[in-house]
C-alpha positions in Angstrom: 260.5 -29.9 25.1 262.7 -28.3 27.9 265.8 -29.9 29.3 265.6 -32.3 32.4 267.2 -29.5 34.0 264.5 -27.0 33.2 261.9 -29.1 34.5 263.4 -29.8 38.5 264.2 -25.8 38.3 260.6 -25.6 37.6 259.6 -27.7 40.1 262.0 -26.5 42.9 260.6 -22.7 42.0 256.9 -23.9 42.2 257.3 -25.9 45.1 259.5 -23.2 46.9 256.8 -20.6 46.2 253.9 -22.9 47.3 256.3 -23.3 50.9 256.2 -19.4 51.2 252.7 -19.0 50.0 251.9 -21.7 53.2 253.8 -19.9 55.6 252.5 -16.7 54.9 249.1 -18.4 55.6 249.9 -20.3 58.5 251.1 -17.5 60.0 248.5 -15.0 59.6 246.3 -18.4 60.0 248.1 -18.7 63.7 246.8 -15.1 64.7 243.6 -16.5 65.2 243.5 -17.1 68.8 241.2 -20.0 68.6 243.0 -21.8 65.8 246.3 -20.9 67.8 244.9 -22.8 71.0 244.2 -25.8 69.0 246.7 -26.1 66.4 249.5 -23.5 67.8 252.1 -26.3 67.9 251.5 -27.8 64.5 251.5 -24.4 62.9 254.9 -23.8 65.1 256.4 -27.0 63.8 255.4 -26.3 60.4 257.1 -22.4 60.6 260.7 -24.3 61.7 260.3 -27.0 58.7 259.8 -24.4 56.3 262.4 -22.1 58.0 265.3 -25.0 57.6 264.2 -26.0 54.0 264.8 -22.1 53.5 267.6 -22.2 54.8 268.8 -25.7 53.1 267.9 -23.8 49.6 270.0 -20.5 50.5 273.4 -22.6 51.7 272.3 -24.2 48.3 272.7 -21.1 46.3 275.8 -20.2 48.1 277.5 -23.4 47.3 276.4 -23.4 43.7 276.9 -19.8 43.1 280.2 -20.3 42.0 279.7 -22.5 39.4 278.1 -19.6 37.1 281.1 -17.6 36.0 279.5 -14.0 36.3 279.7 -15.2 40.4 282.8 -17.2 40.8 285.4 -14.4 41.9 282.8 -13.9 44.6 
């Protein structure tokens, strides 16, 4: 049975993968000229969501980074 810790890893790795798997789609998805013209703001809205919970999981890293010895001298 893995630690409670092992399983929100888990989860935060399968969900961040599912987020880039999405954008990858919605952006070749958004190429479509007719699917742009319909849903070009949604998929736009979408990109800059998934852009800032990138962004929220990399300012992440760097603020936990340290806390792993092999990393803390920077």
């Amino acid at each position: 049975r893995p630690a409670p810790g092992d399983r929100l890893h888990a989860a935060v790795h399968r969900a961040l993968l599912a987020l880039v798997v999405l954008t990858v789609v919605t952006l070749v998805v958004g190429t479509v000229p007719t699917v742009a013209a319909r849903w070009g703001p949604a998929l736009q809205a979408f990109d800059a969501a998934a852009g800032v919970a990138f962004l929220v999981e990399y300012l992440a890293r760097l603020w936990a980074a340290p806390a792993d010895p092999r990393y803390a001298d920077g």
